[in-house]
N, C-alpha and C positions, 0 to 999 in steps of 0.2 A: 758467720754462716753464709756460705752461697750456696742459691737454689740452680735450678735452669729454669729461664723465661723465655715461654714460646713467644713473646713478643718479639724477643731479640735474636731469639734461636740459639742463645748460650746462655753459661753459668754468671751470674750477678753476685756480689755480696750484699746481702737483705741489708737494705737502711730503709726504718721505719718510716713513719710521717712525723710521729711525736715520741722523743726519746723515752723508749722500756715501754710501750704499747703499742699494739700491732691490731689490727682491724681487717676479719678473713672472711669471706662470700664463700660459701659452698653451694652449689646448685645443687636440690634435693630431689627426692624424687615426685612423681607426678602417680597420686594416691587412687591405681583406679586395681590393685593388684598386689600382691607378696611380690616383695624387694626378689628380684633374681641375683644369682652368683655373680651376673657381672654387677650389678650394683653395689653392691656389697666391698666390692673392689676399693673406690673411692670414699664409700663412707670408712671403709678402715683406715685405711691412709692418711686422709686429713684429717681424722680422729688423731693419728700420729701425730701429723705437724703440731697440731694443736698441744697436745701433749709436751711434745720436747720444746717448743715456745717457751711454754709455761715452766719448764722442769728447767731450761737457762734463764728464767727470772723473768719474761715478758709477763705483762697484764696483755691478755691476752681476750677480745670481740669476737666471738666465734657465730655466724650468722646462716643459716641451713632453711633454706624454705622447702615449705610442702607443697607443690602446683596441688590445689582442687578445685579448679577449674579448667577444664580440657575438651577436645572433643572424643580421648580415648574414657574418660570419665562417662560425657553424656552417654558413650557407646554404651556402656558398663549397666549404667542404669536403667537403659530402655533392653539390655536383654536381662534383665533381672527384674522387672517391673517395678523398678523403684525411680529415686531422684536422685541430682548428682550429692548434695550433701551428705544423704544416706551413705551413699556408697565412698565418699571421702573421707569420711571419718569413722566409717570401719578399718578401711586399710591405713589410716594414722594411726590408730592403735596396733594395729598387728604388725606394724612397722615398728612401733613402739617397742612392740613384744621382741624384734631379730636386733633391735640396734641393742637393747639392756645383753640379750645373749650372746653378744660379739664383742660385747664390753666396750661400746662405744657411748661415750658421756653424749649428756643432753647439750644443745648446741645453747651457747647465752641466751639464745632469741630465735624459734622456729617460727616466724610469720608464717600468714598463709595467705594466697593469691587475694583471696574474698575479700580479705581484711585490709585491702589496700587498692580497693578499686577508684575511691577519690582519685589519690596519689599516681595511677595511671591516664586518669580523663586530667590530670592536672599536666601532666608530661606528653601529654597526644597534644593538648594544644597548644603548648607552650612551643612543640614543633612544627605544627600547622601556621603557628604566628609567624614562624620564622622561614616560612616555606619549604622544610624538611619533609611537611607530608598535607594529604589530600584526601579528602573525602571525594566515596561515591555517591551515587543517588541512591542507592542501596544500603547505606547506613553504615558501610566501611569506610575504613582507612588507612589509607597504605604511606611507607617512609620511601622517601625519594632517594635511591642508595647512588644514584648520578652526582646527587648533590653537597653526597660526601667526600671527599677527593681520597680521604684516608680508606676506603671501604676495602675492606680486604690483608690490610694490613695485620690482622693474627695469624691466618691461615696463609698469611705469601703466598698470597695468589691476587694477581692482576683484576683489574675489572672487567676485562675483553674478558679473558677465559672462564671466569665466574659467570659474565654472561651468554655467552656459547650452551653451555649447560642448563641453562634455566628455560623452565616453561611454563605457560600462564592458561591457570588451570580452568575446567567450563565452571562460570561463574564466578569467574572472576574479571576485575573490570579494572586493570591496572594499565599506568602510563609508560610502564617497563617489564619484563619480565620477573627481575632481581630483586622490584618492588617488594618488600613483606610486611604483612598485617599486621596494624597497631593495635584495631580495634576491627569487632566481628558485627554486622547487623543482625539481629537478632532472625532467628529460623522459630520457622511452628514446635510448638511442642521442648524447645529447648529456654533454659534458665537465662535471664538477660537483664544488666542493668540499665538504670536511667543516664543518657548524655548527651552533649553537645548534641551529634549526630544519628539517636535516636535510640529506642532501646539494642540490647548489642551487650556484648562481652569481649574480653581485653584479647587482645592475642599472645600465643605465647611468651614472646620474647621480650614485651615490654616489661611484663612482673617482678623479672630480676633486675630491671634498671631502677624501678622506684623503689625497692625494698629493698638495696643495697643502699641507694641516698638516703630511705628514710632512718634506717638504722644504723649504717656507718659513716654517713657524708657521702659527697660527691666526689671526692676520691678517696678512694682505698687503696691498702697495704697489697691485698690478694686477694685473686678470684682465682679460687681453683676447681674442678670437676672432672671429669672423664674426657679420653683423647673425640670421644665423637661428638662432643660439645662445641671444639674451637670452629665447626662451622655446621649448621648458619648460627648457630645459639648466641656463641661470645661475640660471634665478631657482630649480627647483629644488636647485641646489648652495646658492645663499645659505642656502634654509629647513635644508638639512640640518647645515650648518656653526655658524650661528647658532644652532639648537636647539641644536646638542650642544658646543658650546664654550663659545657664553653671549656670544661677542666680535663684532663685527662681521665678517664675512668678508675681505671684502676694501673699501679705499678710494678706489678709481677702478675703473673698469668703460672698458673701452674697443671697440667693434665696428665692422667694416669693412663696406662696406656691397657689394650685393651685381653681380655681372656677368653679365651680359645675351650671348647671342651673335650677329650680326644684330638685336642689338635685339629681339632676345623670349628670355623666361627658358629658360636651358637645360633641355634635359630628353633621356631617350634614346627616350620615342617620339615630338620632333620630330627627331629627327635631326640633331641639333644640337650633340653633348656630345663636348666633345676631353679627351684627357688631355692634360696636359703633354707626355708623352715623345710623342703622335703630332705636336703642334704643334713641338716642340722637334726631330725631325726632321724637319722641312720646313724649319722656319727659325733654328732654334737657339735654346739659351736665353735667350741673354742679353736680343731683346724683346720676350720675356714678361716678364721681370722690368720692363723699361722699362717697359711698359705697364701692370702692377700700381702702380708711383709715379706717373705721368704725373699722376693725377688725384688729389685732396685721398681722403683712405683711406676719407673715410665718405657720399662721394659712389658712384653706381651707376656704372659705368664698362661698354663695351660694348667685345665681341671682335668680330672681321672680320677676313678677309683684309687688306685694304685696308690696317688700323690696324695689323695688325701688319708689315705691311711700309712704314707711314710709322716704325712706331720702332725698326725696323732703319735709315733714310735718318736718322733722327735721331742714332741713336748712329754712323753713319758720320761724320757732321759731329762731335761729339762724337771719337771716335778721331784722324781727321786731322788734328784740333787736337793732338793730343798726339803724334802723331809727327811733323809739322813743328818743336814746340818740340822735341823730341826731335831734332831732328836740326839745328836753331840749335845746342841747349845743346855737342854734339858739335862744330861745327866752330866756332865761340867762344870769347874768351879774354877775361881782363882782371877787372877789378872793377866797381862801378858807374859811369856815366860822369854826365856833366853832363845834367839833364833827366828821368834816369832813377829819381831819387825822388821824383820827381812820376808817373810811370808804374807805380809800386812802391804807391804810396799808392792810384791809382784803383781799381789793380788789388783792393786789399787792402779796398774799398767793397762788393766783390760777395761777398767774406766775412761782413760785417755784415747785410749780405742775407740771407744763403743762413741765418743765424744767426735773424734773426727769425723767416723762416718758419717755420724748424723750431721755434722756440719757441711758434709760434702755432699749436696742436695738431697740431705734426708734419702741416707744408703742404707735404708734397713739391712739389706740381705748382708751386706759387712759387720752391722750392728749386731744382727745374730748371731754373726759367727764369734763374733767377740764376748756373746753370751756364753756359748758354746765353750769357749777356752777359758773364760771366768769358773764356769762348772766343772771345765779338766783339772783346773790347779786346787779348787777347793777340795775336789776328791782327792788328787793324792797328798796336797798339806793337811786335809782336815779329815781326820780317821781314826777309829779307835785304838788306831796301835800305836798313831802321834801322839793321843790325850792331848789335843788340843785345849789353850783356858777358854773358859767361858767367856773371857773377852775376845779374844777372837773369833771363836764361834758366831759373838752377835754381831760382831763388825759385818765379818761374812755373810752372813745372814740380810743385811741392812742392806749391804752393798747390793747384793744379789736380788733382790726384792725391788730396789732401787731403779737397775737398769729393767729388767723385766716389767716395770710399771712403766715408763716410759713407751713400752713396744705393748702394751696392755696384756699383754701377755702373764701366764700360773694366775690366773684369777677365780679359779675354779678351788677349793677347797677337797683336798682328798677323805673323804670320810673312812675309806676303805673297808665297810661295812662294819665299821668294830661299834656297834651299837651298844648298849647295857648289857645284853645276853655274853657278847663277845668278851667285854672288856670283865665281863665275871669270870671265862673261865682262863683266860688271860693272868689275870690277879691268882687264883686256883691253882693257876699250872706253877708259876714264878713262887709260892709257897710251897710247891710240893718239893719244888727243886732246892729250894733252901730249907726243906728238910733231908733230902735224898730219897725222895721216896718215884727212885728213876720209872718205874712201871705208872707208876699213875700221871708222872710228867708227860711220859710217851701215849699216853691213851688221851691223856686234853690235845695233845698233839694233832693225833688221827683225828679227834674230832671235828675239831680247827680247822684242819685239811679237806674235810668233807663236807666243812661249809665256806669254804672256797679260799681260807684262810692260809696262807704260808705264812711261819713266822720263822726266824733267824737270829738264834741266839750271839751273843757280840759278848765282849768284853763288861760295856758301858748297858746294859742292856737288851730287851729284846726289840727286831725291829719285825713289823708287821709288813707282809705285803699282799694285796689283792691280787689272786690267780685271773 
């Protein structure tokens, strides 16, 4: 498999650290708020990696922190009159609530900032020892980014011009502009641990340096996140890791690139910014997630009405493939017949497919389409005028199930309202007809129809569809 490594600025073929295991840093979100559409972006995505890792045989460390500790948090709490805990570990949960409806698996290990504030006052000093960083008389601490030679190096861009752009904000007491906070001195009224340097809380960027050492080592496989991460986020986690380890940080670098709504960048004074859950109750989750893969991860991909109800028509086409076969494999019997390892083989073409894309730095949007041509051929070898056997039925079936788990994708079970009431007159009507008794078949029909029921008599059976 080769990915693209923003370190390098090209495609790599992934070698692990320790053969058939792989060890991946997600940077999560920062819990003061419902995940928005662009979040949602990279939690799908590296939900994939993870996925297709696993589905080519890696054991596979999947590590995703929660920031709850911030100053967009404390904001949170002092306009809601609460405390930052409160309010972090409500939006853990209802973060909880969009990742299960986007069908993104639990990460091995979701640390959270709090839980690791030893593990940041033990990496502040150990770069303070080493002269990487400084305390003020105000109880901060800032990284000496002069003192890194490499600084700069994910985002290619030089030191001069990194610091042209920087500026040093009121109340701040830094020895450079570029300088960034290790550790905060504590303010009135806000939440604040015991350290070296007085009470205070960690600064952003160190969290993910000690919760990737404490849970994956001091070097990692990948750190991957969103494209507005590689600065100052990654590339200050790189300085801080690398100073104080001495080892490379991490070996691939991976970022998603970012989403547009109408085609201009979201934002909430245009008016423009969904969460997940408002977009997920209008249309559900499942195409949102569609449309986070739809396009290659590090391309810009754009939200709309429009799009996202073409990848709900999309995954409809997607479903009725699978419950058509679904409902051959049920009224079929038999073993393979004559012809049909030839239709086993084609079939088994758009796996090789679906294989390279994904090898070719995780191509969903080729992946799909190879979903896509998996579902053309099953439709016209697998139909009730073929009589398909029952063994190829489940092959197809398996197969198709197969690839679409990999992209988490048809996770949704179709009910198609056929509840008890339905499925009696269902049974009713199917007796009348194998009596001939055509007027009372056509009248369960109408009724069917009127509760929102289209059914479609076949060869092999009836098949139901939801109007």
């Amino acid at each position: 498999m080769k990915i693209f490594n923003t370190m390098s600025g090209k495609k790599e073929e992934l070698k692990t650290i320790n053969e058939g295991e792989i060890r991946i840093y997600a940077c999560g979100p920062t819990v003061y708020n419902y995940i928005h559409i662009g979040n949602a972006r990279p939690i799908c995505v590296f939900d994939i990696l993870r996925r297709y890792l696993e589905y080519r045989g890696y054991k596979v460390t999947f590590v995703q922190n929660f920031t709850d500790i911030d100053d967009k948090i404390i904001k949170r709490a002092n306009e809601e009159n609460s405390d930052y805990k409160t309010v972090s570990e409500k939006y853990i949960e209802e973060y909880k609530v969009d990742a299960k409806g986007l069908n993104v698996r639990d990460a091995s290990i979701h640390p959270k900032a709090t839980e690791n504030i030893q593990q940041m006052i033990d990496m502040i000093t150990a770069l303070e020892e080493k002269g990487y960083a400084y305390s003020t008389e105000y109880g901060d601490v800032y990284f000496r980014t002069n003192r890194f030679k490499d600084y700069g190096k994910l985002s290619h861009q030089p030191l001069e011009d990194l610091e042209a752009g920087a500026r040093i904000q009121i109340g701040e007491t830094k020895e450079n502009p570029m300088d960034f906070a290790l550790w905060k001195g504590a303010k009135p009224g806000e939440p604040s641990w015991t350290s070296p340097w007085g009470e205070g809380r960690p600064g952003w960027h160190i969290e993910c340096s000690c919760m990737a050492k404490r849970y994956l080592g001091e070097t990692i496989d990948i750190h991957c996140g969103g494209q507005d991460l590689i600065f100052p986020h990654h590339e200050n986690e790189i300085a801080q890791s690398e100073c104080s380890n001495g080892v490379p940080f991490s070996n691939y670098w991976m970022h998603n690139g970012y989403i547009n709504v109408d085609n201009k960048k979201m934002s909430k004074s245009l008016g423009n910014f969904f969460t997940v859950r408002d977009v997920a109750n209008e249309y559900g989750y499942e195409p949102i997630r569609y449309l986070m893969v739809s396009s290659h991860y590090r391309s810009p991909i754009n939200y709309s009405i429009d799009i996202i109800q073409q990848c709900q028509s999309a995954l409809d086409r997607l479903y009725n493939c699978r419950e058509d076969l679904r409902f051959l494999s049920e009224n079929s019997s038999g073993t393979l017949k004559e012809g049909e390892e030839e239709i086993k083989a084609k079939l088994l073409t758009h796996k090789d497919d679906f294989i390279k894309a994904m090898d070719d730095d995780l191509n969903t949007a080729d992946a799909i389409s190879s979903l896509f041509e998996l579902a053309r051929d099953i439709n016209s070898n697998l139909n009730p005028q073929t009589a398909p056997s029952k063994e190829l039925c489940e092959f197809a079936l398996n197969l198709y199930g197969e690839l679409a788990d990999v992209l988490g994708l048809l996770y949704n079970e179709k009910d198609n309202g056929v509840d008890d009431e339905i499925q009696a007159l269902i049974d009713k009507r199917t007796q009348a007809r194998k009596e001939k008794n055509w007027a009372e078949a056509d009248r369960i029909r109408d009724e069917l129809k009127a509760k929102g029921i289209t059914i479609k008599d076949t060869p092999n059976g009836t098949i139901i569809v939801t109007e």
